[in-house]
Jmol script that loads the backbone (N, CA, C; Angstrom):
load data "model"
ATOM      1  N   UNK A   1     -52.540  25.734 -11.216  1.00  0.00           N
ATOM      2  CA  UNK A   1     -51.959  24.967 -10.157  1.00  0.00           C
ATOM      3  C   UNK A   1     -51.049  23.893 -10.715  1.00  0.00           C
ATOM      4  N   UNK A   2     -51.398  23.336 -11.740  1.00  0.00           N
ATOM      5  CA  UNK A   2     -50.552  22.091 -12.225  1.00  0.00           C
ATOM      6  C   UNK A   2     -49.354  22.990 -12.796  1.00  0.00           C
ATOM      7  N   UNK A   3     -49.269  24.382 -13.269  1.00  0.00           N
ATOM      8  CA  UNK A   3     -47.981  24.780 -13.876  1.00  0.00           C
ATOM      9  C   UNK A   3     -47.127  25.063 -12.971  1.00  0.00           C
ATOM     10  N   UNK A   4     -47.144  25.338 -11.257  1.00  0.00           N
ATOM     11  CA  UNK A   4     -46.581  25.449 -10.464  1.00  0.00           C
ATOM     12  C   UNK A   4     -46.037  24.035  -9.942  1.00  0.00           C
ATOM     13  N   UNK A   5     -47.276  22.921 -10.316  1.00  0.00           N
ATOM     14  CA  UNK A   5     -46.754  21.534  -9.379  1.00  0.00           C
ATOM     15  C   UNK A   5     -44.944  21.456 -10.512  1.00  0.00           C
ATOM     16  N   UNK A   6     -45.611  21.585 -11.874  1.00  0.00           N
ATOM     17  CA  UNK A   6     -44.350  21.233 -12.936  1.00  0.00           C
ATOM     18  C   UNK A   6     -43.232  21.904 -12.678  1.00  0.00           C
ATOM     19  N   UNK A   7     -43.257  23.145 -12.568  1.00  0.00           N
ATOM     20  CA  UNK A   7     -42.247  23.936 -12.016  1.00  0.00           C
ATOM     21  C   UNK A   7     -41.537  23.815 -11.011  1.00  0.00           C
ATOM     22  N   UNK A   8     -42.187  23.098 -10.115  1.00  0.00           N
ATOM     23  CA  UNK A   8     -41.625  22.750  -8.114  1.00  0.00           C
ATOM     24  C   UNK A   8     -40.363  20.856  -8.903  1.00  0.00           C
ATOM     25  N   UNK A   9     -41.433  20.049  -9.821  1.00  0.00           N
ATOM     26  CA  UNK A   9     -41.016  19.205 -10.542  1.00  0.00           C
ATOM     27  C   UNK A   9     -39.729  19.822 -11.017  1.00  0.00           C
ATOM     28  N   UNK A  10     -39.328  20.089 -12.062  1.00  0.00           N
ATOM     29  CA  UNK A  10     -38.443  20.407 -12.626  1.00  0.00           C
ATOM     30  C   UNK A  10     -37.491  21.158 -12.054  1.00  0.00           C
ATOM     31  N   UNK A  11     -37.833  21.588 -10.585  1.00  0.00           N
ATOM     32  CA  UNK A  11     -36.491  22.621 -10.154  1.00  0.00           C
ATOM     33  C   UNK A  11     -35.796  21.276  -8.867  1.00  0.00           C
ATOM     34  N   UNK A  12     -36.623  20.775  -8.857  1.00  0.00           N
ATOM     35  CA  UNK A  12     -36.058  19.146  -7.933  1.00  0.00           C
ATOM     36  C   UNK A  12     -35.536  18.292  -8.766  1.00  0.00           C
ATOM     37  N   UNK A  13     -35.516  18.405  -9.890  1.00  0.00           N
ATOM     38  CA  UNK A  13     -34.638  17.166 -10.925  1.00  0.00           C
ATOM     39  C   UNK A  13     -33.720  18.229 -11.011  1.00  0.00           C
ATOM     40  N   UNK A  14     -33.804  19.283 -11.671  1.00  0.00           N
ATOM     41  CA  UNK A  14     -32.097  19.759 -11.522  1.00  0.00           C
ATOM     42  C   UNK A  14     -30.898  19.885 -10.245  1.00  0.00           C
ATOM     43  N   UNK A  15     -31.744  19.708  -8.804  1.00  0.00           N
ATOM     44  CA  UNK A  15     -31.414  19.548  -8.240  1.00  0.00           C
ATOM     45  C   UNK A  15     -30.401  18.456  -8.079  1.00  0.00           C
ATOM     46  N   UNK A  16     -31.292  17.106  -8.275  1.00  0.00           N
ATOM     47  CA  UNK A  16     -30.721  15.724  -8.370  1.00  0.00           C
ATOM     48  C   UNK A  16     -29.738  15.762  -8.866  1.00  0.00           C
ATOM     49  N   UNK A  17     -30.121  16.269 -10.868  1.00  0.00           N
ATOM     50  CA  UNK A  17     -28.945  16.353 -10.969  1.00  0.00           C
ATOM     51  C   UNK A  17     -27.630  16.873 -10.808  1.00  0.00           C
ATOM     52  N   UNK A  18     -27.892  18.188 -10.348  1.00  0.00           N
ATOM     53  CA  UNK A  18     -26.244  19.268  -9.808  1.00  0.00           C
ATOM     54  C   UNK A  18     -25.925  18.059  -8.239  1.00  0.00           C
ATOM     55  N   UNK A  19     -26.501  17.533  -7.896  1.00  0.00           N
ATOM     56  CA  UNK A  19     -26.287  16.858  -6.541  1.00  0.00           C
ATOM     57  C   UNK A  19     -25.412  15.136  -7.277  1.00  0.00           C
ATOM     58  N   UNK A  20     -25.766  14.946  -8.455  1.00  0.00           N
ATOM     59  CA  UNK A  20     -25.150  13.494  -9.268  1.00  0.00           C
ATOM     60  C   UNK A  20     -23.959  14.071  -9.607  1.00  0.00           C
ATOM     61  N   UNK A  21     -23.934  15.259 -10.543  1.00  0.00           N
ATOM     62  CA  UNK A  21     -22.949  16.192 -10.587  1.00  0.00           C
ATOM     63  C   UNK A  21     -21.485  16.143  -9.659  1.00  0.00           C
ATOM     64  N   UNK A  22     -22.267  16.449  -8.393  1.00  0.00           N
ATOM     65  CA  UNK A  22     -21.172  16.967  -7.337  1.00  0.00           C
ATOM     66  C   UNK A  22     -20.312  15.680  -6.797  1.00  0.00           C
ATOM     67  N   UNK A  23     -21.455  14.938  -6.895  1.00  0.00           N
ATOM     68  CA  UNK A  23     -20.628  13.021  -6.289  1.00  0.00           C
ATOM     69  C   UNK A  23     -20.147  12.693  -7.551  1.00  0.00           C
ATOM     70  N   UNK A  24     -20.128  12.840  -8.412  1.00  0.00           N
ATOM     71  CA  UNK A  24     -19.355  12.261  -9.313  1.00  0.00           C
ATOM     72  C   UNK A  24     -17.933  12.888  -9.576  1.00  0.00           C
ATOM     73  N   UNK A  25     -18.330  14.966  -8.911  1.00  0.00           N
ATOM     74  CA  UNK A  25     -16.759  15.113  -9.488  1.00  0.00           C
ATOM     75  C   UNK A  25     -15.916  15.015  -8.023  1.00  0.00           C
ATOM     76  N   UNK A  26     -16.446  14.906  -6.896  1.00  0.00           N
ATOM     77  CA  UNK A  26     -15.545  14.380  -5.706  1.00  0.00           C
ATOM     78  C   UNK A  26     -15.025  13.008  -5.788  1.00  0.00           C
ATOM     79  N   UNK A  27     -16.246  12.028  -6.668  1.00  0.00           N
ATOM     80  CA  UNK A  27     -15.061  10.810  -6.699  1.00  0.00           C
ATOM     81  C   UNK A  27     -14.215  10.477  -7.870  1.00  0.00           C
ATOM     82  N   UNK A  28     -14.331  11.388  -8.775  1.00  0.00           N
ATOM     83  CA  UNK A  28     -13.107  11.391  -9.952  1.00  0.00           C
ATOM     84  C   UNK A  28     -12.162  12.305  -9.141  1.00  0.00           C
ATOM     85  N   UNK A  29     -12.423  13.317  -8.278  1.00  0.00           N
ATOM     86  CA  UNK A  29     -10.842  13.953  -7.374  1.00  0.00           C
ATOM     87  C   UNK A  29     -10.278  12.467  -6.426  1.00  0.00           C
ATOM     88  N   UNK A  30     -11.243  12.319  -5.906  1.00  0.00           N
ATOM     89  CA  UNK A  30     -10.378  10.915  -4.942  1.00  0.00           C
ATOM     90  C   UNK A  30      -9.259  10.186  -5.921  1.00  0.00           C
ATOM     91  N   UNK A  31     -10.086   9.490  -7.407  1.00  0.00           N
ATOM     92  CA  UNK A  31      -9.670   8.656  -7.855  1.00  0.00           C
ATOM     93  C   UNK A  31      -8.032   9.068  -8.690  1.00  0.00           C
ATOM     94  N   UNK A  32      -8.358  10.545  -9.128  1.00  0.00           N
ATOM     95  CA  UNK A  32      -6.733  11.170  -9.595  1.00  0.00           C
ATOM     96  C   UNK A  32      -6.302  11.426  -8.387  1.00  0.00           C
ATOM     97  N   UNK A  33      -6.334  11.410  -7.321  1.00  0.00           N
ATOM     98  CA  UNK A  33      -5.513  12.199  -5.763  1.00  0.00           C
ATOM     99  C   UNK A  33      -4.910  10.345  -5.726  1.00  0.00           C
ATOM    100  N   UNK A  34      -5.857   9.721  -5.707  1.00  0.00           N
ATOM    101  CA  UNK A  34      -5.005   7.966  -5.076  1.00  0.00           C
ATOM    102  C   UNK A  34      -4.372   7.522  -6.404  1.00  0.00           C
ATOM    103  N   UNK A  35      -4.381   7.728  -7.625  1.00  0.00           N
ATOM    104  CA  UNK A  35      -3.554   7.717  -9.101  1.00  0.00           C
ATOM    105  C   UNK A  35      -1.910   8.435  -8.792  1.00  0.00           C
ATOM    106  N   UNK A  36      -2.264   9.957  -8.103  1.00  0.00           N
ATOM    107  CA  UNK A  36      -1.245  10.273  -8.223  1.00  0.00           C
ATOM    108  C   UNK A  36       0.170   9.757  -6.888  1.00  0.00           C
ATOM    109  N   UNK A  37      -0.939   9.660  -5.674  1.00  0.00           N
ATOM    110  CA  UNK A  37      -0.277   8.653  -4.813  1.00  0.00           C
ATOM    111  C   UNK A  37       0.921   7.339  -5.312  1.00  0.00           C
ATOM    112  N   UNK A  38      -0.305   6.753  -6.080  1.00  0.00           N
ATOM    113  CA  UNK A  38       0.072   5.647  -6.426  1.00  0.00           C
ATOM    114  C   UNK A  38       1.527   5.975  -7.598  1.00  0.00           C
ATOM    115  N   UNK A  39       1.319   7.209  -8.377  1.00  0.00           N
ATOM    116  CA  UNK A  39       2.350   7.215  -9.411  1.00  0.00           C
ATOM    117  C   UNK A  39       4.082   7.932  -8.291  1.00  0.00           C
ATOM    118  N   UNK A  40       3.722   8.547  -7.314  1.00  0.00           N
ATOM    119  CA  UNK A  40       4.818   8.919  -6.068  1.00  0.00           C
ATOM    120  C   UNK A  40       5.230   7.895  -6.204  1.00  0.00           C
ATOM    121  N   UNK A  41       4.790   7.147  -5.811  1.00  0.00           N
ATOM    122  CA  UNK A  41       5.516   5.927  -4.571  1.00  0.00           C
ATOM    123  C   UNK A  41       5.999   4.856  -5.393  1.00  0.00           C
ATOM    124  N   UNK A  42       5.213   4.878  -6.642  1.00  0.00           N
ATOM    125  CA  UNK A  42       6.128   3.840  -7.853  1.00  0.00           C
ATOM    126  C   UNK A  42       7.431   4.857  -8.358  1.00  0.00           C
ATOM    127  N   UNK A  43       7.546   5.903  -8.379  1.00  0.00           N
ATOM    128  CA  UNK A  43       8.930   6.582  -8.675  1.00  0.00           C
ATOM    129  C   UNK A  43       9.569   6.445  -7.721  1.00  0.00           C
ATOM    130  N   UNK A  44       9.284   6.497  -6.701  1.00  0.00           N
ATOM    131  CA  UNK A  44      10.042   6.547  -4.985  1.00  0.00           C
ATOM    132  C   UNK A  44      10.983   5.308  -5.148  1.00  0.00           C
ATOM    133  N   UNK A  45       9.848   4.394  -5.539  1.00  0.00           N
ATOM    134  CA  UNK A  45      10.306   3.043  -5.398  1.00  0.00           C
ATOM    135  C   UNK A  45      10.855   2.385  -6.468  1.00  0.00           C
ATOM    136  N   UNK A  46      11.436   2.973  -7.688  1.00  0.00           N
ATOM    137  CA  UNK A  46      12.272   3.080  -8.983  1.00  0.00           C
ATOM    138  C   UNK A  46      13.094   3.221  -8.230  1.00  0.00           C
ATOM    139  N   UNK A  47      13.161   4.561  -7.911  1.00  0.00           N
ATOM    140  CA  UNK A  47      14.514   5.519  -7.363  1.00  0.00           C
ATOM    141  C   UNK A  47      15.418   4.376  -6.125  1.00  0.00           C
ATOM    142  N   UNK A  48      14.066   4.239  -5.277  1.00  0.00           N
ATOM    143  CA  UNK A  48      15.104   3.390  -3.925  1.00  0.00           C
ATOM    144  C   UNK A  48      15.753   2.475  -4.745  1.00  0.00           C
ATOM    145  N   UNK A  49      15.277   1.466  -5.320  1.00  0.00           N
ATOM    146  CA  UNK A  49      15.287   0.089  -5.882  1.00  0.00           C
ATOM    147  C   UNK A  49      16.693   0.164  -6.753  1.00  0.00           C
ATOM    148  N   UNK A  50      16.595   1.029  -7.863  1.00  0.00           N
ATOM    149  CA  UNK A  50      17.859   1.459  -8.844  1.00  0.00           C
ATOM    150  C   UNK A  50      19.003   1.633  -7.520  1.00  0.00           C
ATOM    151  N   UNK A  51      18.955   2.387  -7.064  1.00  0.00           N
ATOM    152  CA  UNK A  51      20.279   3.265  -5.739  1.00  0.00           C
ATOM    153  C   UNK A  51      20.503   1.665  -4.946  1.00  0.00           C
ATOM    154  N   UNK A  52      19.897   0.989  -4.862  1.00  0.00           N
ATOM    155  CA  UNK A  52      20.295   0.059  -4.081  1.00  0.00           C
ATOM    156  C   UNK A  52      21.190  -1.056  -5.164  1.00  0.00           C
ATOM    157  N   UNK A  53      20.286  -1.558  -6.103  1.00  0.00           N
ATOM    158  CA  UNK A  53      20.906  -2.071  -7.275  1.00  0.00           C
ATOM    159  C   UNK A  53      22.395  -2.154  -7.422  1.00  0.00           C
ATOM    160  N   UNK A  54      22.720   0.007  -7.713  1.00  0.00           N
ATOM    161  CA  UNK A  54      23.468  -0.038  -8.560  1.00  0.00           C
ATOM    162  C   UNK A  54      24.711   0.051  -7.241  1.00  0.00           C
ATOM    163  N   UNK A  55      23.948  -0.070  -5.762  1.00  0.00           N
ATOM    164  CA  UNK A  55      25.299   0.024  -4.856  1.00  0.00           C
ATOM    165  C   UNK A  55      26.153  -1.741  -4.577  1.00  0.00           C
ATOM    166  N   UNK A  56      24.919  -2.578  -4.519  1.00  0.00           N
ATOM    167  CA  UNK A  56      25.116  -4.034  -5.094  1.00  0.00           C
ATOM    168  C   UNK A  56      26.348  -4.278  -5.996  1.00  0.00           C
ATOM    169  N   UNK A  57      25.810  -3.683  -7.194  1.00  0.00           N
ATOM    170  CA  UNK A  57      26.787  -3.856  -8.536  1.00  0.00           C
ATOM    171  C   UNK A  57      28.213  -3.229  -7.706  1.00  0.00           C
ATOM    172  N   UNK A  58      28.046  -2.189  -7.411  1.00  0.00           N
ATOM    173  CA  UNK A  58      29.860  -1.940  -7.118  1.00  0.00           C
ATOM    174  C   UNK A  58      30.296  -2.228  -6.350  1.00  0.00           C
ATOM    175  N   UNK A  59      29.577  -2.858  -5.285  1.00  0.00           N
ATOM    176  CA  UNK A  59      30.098  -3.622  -4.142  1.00  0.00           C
ATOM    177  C   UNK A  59      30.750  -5.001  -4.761  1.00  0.00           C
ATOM    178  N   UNK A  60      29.716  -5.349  -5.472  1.00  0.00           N
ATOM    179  CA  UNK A  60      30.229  -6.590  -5.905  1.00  0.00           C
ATOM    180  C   UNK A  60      31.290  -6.782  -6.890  1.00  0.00           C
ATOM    181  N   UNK A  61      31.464  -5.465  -7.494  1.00  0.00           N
ATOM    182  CA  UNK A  61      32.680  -5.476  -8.640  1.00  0.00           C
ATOM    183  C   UNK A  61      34.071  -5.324  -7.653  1.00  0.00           C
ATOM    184  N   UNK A  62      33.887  -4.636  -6.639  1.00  0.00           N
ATOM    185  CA  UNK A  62      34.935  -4.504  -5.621  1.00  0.00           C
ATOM    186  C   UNK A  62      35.602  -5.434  -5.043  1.00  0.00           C
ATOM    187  N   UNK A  63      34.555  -6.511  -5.049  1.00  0.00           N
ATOM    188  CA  UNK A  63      34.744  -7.959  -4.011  1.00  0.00           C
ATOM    189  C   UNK A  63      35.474  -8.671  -5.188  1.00  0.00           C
ATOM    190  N   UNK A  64      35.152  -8.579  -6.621  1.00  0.00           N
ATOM    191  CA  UNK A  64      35.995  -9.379  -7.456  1.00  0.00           C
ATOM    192  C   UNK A  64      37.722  -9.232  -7.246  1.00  0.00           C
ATOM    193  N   UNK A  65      38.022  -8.171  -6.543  1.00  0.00           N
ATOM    194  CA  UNK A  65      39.406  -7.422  -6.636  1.00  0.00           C
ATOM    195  C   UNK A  65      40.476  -7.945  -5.202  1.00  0.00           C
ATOM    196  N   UNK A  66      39.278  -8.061  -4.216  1.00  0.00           N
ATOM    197  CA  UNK A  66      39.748  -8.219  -2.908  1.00  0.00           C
ATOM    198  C   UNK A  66      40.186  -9.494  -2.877  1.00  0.00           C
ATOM    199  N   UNK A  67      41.523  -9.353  -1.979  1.00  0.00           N
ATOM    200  CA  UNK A  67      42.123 -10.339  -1.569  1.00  0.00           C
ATOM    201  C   UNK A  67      42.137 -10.462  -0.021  1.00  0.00           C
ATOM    202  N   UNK A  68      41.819  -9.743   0.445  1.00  0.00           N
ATOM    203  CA  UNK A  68      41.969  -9.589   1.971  1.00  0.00           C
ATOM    204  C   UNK A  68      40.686 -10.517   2.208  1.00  0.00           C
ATOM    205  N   UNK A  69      40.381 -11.269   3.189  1.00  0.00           N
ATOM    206  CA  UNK A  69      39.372 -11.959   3.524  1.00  0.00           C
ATOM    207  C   UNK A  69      38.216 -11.516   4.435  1.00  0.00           C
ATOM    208  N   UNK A  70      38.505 -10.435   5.036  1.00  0.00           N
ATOM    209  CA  UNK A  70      37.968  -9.945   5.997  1.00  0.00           C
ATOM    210  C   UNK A  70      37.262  -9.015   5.219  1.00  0.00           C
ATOM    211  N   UNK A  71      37.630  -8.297   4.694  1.00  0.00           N
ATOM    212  CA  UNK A  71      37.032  -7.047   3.872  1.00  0.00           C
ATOM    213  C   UNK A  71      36.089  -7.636   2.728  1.00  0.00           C
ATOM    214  N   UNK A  72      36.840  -8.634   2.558  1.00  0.00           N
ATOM    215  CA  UNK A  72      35.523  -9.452   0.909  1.00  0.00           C
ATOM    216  C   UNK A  72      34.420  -9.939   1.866  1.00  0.00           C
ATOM    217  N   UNK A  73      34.502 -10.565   3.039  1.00  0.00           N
ATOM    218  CA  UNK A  73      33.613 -10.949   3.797  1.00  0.00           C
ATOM    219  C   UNK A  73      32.519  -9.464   4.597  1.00  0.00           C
ATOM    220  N   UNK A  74      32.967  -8.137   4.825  1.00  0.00           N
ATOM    221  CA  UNK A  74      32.522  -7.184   4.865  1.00  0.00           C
ATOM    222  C   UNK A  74      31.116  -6.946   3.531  1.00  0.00           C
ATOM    223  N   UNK A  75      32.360  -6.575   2.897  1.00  0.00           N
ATOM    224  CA  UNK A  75      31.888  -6.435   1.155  1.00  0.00           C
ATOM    225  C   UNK A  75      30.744  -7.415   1.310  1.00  0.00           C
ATOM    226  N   UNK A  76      30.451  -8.771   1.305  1.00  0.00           N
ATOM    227  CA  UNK A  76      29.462  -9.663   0.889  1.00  0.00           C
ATOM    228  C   UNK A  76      28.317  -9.033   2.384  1.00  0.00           C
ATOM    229  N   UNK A  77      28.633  -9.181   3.059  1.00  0.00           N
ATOM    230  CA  UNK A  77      27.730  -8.705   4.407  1.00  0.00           C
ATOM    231  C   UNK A  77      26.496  -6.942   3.945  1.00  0.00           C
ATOM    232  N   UNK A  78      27.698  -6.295   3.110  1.00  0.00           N
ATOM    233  CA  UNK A  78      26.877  -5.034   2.861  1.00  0.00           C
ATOM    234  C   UNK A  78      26.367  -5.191   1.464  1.00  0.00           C
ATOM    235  N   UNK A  79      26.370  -6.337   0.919  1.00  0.00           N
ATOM    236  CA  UNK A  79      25.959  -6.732  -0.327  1.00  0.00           C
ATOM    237  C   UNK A  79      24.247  -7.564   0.055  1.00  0.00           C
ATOM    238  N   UNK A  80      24.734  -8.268   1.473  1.00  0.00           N
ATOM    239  CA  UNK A  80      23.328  -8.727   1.540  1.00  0.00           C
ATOM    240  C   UNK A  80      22.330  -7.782   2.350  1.00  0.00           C
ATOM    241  N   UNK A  81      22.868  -7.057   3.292  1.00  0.00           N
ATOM    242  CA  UNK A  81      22.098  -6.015   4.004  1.00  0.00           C
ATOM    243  C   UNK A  81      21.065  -4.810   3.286  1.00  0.00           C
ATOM    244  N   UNK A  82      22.160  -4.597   2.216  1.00  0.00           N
ATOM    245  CA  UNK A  82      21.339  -3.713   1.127  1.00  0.00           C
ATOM    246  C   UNK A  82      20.385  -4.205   0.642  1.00  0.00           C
ATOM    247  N   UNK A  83      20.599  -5.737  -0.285  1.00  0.00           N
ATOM    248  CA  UNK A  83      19.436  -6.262  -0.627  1.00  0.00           C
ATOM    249  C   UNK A  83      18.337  -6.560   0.192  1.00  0.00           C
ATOM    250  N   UNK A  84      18.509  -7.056   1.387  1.00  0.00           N
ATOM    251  CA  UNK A  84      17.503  -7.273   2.282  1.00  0.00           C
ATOM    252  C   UNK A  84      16.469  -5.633   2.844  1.00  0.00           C
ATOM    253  N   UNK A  85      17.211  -5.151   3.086  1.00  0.00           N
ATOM    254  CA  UNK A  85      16.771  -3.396   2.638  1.00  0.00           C
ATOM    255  C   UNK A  85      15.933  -3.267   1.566  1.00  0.00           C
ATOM    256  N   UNK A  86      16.254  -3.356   0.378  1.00  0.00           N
ATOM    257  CA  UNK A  86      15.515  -3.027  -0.772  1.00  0.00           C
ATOM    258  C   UNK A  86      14.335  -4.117  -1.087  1.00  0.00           C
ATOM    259  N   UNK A  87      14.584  -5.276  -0.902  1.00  0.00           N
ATOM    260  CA  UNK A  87      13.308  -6.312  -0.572  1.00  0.00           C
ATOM    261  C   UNK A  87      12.533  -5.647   0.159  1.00  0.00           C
ATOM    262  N   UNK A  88      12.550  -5.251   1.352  1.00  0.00           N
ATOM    263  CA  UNK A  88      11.766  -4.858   2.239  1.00  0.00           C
ATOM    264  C   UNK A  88      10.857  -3.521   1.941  1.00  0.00           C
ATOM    265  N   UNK A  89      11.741  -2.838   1.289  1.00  0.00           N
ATOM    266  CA  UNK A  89      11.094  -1.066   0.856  1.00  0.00           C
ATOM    267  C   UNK A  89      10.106  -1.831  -0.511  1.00  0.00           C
ATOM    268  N   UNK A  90      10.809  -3.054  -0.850  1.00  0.00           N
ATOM    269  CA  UNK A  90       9.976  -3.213  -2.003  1.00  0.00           C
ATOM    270  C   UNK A  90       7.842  -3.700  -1.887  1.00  0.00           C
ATOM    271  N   UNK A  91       8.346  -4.352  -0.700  1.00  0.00           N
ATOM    272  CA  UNK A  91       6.984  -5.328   0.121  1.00  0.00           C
ATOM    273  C   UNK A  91       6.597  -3.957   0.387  1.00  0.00           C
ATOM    274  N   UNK A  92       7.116  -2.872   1.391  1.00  0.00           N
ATOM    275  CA  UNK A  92       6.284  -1.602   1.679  1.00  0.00           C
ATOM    276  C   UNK A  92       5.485  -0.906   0.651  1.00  0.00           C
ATOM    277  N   UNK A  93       6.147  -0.955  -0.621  1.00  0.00           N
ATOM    278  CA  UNK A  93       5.721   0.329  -1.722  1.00  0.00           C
ATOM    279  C   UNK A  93       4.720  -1.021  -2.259  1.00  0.00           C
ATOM    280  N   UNK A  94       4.995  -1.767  -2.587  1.00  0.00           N
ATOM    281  CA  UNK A  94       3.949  -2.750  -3.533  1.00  0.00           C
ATOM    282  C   UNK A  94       2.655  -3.351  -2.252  1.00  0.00           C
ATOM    283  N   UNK A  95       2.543  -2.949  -0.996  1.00  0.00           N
ATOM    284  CA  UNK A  95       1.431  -3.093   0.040  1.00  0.00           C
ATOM    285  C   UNK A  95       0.607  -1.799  -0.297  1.00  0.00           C
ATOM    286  N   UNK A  96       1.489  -0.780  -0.505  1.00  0.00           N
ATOM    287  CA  UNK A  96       0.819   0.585  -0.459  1.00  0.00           C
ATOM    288  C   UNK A  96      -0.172   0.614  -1.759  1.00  0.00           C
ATOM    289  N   UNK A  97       0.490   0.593  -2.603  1.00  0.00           N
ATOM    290  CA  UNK A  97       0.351   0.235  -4.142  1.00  0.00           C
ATOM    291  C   UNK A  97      -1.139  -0.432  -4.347  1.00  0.00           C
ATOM    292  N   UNK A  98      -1.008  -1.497  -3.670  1.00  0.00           N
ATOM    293  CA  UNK A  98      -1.988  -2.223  -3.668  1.00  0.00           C
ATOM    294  C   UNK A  98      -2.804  -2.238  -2.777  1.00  0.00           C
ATOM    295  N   UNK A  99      -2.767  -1.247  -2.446  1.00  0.00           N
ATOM    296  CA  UNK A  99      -4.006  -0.999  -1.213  1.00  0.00           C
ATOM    297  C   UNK A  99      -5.499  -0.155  -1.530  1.00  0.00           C
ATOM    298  N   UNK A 100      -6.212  -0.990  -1.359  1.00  0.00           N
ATOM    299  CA  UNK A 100      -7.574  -0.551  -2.104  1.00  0.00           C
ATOM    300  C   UNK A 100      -7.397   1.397  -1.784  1.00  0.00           C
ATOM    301  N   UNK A 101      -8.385   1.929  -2.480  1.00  0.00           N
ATOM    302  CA  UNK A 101      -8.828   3.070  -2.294  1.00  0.00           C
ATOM    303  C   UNK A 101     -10.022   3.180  -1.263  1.00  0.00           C
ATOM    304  N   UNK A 102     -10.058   4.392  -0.598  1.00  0.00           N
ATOM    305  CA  UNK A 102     -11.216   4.456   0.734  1.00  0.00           C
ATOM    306  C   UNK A 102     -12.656   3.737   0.314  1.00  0.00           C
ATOM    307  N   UNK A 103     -13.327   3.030   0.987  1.00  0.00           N
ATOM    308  CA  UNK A 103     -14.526   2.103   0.668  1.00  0.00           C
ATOM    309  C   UNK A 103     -14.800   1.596  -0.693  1.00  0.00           C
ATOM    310  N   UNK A 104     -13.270   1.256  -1.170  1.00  0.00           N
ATOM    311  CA  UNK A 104     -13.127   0.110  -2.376  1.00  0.00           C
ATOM    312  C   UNK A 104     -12.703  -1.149  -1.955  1.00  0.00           C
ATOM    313  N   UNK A 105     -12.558  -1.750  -2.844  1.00  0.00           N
ATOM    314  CA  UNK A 105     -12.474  -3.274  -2.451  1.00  0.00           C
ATOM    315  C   UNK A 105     -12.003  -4.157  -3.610  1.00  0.00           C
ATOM    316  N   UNK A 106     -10.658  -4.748  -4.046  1.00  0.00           N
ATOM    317  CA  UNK A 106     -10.477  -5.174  -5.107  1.00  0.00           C
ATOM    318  C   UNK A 106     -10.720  -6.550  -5.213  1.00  0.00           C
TER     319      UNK A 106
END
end "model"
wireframe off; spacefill off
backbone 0.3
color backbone group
């Protein structure tokens, strides 16, 4: 009787453990699935950030040239609109970024 109690024993700890097993490899998938999230949206937000940058820069090399007043005053208007644009995508991606993972808490 006791070699059966050991046996009923030992087939309930392997249990436990294939069951420690299974939660551990669902929350190492969460943790690479919100890694790779997180690595998207920091390229996303390279990509926006650079494209906006580098439309800045030639706007503004343009405005060095202009003589017309109206158009340099254009020029400076789509110089600040962009930036205010890219500020903004920037607060979006760095909220996301920093947004805990499901029932984490930083």
């Amino acid at each position: 009787m006791s070699e059966h109690r050991t046996d009923v024993a030992s087939h309930g700890e392997g249990d436990d453990a294939l069951g420690l097993f299974h939660a551990a490899s669902r929350a190492s998938e969460r943790e690479l699935a919100t890694l790779r999230e997180r690595q998207r949206i920091a390229t996303a937000l390279h990509d926006s950030v650079a494209q906006s940058l580098f439309a800045i820069g030639v706007t503004a090399q343009q405005s060095r040239q202009e003589t017309d007043l109206a158009t340099l005053q254009n020029q400076i208007e789509t110089i600040e609109t962009t930036a205010a644009r890219a500020r903004e995508e920037l607060r979006e991606a760095l909220a996301r970024l920093n947004a805990a993972p499901d029932g984490l808490a930083f």
